[in-house]
C-alpha positions as CSV (number, residue, x, y, z in Angstrom):
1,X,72.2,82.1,66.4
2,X,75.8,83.0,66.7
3,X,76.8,79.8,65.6
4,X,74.1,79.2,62.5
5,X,75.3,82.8,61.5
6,X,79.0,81.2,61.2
7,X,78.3,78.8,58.8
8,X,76.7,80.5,56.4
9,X,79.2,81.0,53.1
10,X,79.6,84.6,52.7
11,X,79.9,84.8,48.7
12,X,83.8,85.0,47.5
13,X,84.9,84.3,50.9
14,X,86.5,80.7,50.4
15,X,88.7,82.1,47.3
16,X,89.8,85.3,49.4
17,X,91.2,82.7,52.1
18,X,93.1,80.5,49.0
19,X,94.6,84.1,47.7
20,X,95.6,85.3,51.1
21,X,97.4,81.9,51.9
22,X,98.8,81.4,48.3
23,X,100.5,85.6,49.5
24,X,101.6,84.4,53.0
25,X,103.2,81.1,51.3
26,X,104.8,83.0,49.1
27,X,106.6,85.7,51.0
28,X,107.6,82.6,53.6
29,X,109.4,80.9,50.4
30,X,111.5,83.9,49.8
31,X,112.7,85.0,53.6
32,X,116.0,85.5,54.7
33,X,116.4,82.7,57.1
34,X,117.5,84.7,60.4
35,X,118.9,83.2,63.6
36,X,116.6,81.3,66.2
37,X,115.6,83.3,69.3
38,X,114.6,82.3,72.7
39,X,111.1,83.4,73.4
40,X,109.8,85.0,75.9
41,X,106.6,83.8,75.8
42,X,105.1,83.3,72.8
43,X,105.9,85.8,69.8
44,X,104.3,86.5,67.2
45,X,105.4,85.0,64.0
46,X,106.1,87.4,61.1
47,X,104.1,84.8,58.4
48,X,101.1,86.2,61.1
49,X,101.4,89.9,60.2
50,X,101.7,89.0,56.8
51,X,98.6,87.8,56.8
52,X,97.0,90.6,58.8
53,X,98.2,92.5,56.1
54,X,96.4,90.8,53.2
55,X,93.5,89.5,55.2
56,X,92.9,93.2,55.4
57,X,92.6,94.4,52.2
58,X,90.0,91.7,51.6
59,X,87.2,92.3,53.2
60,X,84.8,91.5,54.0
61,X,85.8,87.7,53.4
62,X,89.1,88.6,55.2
63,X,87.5,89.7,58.6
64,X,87.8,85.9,59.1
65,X,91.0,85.4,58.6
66,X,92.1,88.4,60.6
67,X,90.3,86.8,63.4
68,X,92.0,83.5,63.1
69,X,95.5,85.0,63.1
70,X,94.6,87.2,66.6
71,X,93.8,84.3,67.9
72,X,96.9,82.9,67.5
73,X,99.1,85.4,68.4
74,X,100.1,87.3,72.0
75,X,100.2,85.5,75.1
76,X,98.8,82.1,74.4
77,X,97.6,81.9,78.6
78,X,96.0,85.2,78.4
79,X,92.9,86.0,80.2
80,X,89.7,86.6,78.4
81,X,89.0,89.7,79.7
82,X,90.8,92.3,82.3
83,X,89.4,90.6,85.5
84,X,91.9,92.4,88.3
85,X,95.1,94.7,88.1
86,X,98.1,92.8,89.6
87,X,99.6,96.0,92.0
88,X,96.3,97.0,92.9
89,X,94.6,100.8,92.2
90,X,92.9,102.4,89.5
91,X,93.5,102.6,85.8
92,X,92.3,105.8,83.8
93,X,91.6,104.9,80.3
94,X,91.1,106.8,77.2
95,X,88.9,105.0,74.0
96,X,86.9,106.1,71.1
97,X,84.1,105.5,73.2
98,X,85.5,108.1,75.9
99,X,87.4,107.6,79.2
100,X,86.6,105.0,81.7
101,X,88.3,104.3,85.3
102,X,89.3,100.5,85.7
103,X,89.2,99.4,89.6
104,X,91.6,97.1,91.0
105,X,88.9,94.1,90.7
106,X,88.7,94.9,86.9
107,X,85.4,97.1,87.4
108,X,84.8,99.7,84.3
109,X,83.0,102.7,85.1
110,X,82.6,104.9,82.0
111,X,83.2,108.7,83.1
112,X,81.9,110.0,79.7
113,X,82.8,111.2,75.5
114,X,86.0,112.1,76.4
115,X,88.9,112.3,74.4
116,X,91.6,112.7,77.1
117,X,91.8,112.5,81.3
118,X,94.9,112.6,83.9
119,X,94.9,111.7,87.4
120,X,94.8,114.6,89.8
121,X,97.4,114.3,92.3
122,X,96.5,111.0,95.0
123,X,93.8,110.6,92.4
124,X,91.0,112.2,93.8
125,X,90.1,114.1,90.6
126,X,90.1,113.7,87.0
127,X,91.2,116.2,84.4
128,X,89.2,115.4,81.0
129,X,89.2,116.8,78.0
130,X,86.9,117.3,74.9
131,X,87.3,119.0,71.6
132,X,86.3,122.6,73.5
133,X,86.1,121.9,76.7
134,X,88.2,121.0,79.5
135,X,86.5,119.3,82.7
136,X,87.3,118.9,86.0
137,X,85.4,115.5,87.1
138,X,85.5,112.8,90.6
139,X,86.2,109.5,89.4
140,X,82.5,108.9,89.7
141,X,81.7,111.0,86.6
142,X,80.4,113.6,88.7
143,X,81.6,117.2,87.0
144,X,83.3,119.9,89.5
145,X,83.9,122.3,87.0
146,X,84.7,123.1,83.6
147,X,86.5,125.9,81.2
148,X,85.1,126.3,77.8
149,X,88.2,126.5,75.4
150,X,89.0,125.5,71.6
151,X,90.4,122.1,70.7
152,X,92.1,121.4,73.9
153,X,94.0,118.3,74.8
154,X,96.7,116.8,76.4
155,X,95.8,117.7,80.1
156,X,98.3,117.0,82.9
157,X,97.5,117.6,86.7
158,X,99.9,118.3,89.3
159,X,100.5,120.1,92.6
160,X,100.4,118.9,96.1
161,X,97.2,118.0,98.5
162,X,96.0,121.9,99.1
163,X,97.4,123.6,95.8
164,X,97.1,122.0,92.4
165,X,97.2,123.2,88.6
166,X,96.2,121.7,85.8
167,X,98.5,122.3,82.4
168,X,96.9,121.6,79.0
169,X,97.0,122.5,75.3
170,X,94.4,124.8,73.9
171,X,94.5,126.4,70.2
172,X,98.1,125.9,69.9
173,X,99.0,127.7,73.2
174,X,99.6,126.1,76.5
175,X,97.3,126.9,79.6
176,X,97.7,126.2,83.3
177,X,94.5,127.0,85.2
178,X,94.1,126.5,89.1
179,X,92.9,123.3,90.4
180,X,89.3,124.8,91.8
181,X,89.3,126.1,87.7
182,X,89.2,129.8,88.5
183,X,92.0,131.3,87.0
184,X,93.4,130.3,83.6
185,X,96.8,131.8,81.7
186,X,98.2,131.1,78.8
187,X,101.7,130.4,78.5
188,X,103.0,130.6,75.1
189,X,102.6,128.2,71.7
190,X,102.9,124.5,72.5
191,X,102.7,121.3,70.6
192,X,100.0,119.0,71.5
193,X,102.2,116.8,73.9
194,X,101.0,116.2,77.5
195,X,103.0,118.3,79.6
196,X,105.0,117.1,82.8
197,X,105.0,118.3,86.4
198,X,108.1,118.3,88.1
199,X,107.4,116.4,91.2
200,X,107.0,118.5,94.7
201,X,105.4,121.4,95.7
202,X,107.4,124.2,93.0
203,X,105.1,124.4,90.0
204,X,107.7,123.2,87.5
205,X,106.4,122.5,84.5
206,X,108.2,120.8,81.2
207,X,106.5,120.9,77.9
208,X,106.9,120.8,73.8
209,X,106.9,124.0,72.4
210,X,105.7,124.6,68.7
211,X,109.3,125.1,67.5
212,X,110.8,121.8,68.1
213,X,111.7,122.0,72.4
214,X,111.4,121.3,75.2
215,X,110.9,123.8,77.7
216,X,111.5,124.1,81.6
217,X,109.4,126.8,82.9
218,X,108.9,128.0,86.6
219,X,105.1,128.7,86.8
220,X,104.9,130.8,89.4
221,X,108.2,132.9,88.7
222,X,106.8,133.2,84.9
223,X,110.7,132.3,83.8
224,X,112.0,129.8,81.4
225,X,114.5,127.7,83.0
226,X,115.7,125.6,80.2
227,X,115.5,124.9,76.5
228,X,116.7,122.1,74.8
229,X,115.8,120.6,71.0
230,X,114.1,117.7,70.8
231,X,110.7,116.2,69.3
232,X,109.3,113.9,72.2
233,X,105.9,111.7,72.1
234,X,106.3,112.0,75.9
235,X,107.9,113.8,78.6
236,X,108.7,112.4,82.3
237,X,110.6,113.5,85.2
238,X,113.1,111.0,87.7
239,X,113.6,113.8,90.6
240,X,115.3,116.8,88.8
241,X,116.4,115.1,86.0
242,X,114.2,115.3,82.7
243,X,113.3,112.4,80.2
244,X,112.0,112.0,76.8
245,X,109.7,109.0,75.8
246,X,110.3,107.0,78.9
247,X,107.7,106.1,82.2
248,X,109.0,106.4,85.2
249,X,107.7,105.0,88.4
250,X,107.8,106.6,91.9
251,X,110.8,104.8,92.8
252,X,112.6,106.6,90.0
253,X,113.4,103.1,87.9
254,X,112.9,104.3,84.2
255,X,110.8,101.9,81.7
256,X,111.2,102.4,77.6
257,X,109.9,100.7,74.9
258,X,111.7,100.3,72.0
259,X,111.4,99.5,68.3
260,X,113.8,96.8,67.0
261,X,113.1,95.6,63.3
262,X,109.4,94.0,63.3
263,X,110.0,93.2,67.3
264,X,109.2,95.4,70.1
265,X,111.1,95.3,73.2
266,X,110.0,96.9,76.9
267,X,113.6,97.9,79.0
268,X,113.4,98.9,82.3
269,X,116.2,101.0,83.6
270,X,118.3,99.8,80.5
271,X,117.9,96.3,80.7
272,X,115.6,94.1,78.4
273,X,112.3,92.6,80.3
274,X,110.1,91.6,77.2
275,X,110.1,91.6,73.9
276,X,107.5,90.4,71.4
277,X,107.0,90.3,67.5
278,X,104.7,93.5,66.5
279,X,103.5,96.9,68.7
280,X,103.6,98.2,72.0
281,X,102.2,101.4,72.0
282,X,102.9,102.6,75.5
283,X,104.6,101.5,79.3
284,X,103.0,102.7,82.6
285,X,104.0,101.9,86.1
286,X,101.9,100.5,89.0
287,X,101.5,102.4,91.8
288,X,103.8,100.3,93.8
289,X,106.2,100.4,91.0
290,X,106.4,95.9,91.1
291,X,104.5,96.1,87.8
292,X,104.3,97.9,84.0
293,X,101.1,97.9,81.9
294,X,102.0,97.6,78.3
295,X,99.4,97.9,75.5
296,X,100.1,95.3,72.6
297,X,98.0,96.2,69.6
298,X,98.0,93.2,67.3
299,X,96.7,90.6,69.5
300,X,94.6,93.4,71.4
301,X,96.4,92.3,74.7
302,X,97.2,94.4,77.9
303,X,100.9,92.5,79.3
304,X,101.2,92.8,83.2
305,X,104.9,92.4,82.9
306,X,107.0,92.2,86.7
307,X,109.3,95.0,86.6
308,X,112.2,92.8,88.8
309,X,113.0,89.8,90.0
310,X,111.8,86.6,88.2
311,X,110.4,87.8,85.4
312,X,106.2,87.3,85.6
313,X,103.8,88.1,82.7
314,X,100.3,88.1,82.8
315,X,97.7,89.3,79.9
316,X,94.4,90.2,79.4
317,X,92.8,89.6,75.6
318,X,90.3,91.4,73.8
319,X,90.9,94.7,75.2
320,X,89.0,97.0,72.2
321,X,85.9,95.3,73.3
322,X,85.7,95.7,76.9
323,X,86.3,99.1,76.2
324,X,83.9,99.6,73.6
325,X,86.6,100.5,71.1
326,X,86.9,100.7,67.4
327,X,91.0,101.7,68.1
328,X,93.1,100.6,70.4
329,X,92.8,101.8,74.2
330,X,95.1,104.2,75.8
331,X,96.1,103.8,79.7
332,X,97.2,107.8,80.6
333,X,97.4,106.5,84.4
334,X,97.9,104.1,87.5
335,X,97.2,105.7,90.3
336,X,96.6,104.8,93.8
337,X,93.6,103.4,95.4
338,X,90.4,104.6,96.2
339,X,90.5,108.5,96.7
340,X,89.8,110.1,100.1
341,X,87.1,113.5,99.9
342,X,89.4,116.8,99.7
343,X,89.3,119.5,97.8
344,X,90.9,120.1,94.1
């Protein structure tokens, strides 16, 4: 059926492919030549986002071409579909279709409609989030607990094995509520940026606050620490020291992906380890720190890259599907592997 359904001439559909290739031919003539790279593996050419660009806006004729130019961009070896995690341990994923939990053999197991999730510390729990509600869940789905609140988001769980909190943004303010979800207090306005625990046993928390800063706060003295200006997508800690839009892994090498021109390039601790024509929207470490997860949205590919050493990539294609995904997937965490029974 698939393939009788392919042939059939979807009216206007052979002119939109002669307009979009007489635009692509057209803005190839009048480059600026630039200097020859060495690949990594195999980038994407810039002729292909051009024609993801006009493909697009002709539709529905241009789905077809879209197609043919994903195919032809990413990693060319790529796997079909995400069928292990090199590093071992357990993804937590974030899609339009809600969050899932990704075993080490590739196994999906959808948790629910959630807009959010973080890792509890060792992973036993997950911290989930809808528009009003926050839930405490197992990684089987199964709910502990949950706080009715408005519009929260951007959950982050940290602590040690007996004594956890969980910080998240509610209505504009932040919150941190105790890991078994009794108590719950707010502590002042906050921008909607998932807050950081300091690592170790002090209730250290970093966040955004709603007037361009960062802020160190001592949760259990109820002090501010620090202040600093600054905007961040995302906030990490390496030990004591505090970092902006970077992933850090628990050996304390730091992993940043930067934009450079149409190219996107992933660095770890300064020094260049891939780079790649188009997106990366995001960098997360493997457990045992050997491996980063990047997310590459144009050929809707997951890179595997090796953090040292000989440099090894591996990719998994068609990413939005497996997911059930009308935008691209978000990893919020690697963590360890399967959790042992405690309490939150």
């Amino acid at each position: 059926m698939k393939r009788e359904l392919e042939r059939i001439e979807i009216p206007g559909e052979h002119d939109a492919r002669v307009r979009a290739w007489e635009v692509v031919s057209a803005a190839y003539a009048e480059r600026d030549p630039a200097p020859r790279r060495t690949p990594f593996l195999r980038p994407l050419l810039a002729t292909a986002l051009v024609a993801v660009v006009v493909a697009a806006a002709v539709t529905p004729p241009g789905r077809a071409v879209v197609a043919s130019v994903r195919r032809a961009v990413g990693v060319e070896a790529a796997d079909e579909a995400l069928f292990r995690l090199p590093g071992g341990g357990r993804l937590l994923v974030a899609s339009s279709s809600g969050a899932w939990v990704v075993g080490a053999d590739g196994s999906q197991r959808r948790l629910g409609d959630y807009s959010d999730a973080a890792w509890s510390p060792f992973g036993r729990y997950v911290a989930a989030t809808r528009e009003h509600e926050l839930v405490a869940l197992e990684p089987d789905g199964d709910v502990r607990w949950k706080l009715a609140r408005p519009d929260v988001a951007a959950p982050s769980w940290g602590g040690t094995r007996l004594d956890t909190r969980v910080a998240y943004v509610s209505g504009g303010e932040l919150h941190v509520v105790t890991g078994d979800g009794r108590t719950d207090v707010i502590l002042g306005a906050a921008a909607p940026v998932r807050p950081a625990w300091r690592p170790g046993s002090g209730f250290v928390l970093a966040y955004a606050d709603a007037r361009g800063r960062v802020v160190v706060y001592d949760v259990r003295a109820r002090r501010v620490l620090a202040r600093r200006r600054a905007s961040p997508r995302r906030i990490a800690w390496s030990g004591e020291r505090l970092l902006l839009d970077a992933a850090v892994s628990g050996q304390g090498s730091v992993a940043t992906i930067r934009r450079v021109g149409s190219r996107s390039e992933l660095r770890v601790d300064g020094g260049l380890r891939f780079s790649g024509t188009g997106t990366f929207t995001s960098a997360t470490w493997s457990p045992d720190a050997r491996w980063i997860l990047v997310s590459w949205s144009e050929p809707d590919q997951w890179l595997f890259v090796s953090a040292s050493g000989r440099r090894r990539v591996r990719a998994a294609a068609g990413i939005a599907r497996q997911f059930d995904s009308t935008t691209p997937p978000r990893v919020v965490g690697w963590c360890c592997g399967p959790p042992a029974a405690s309490r939150p």
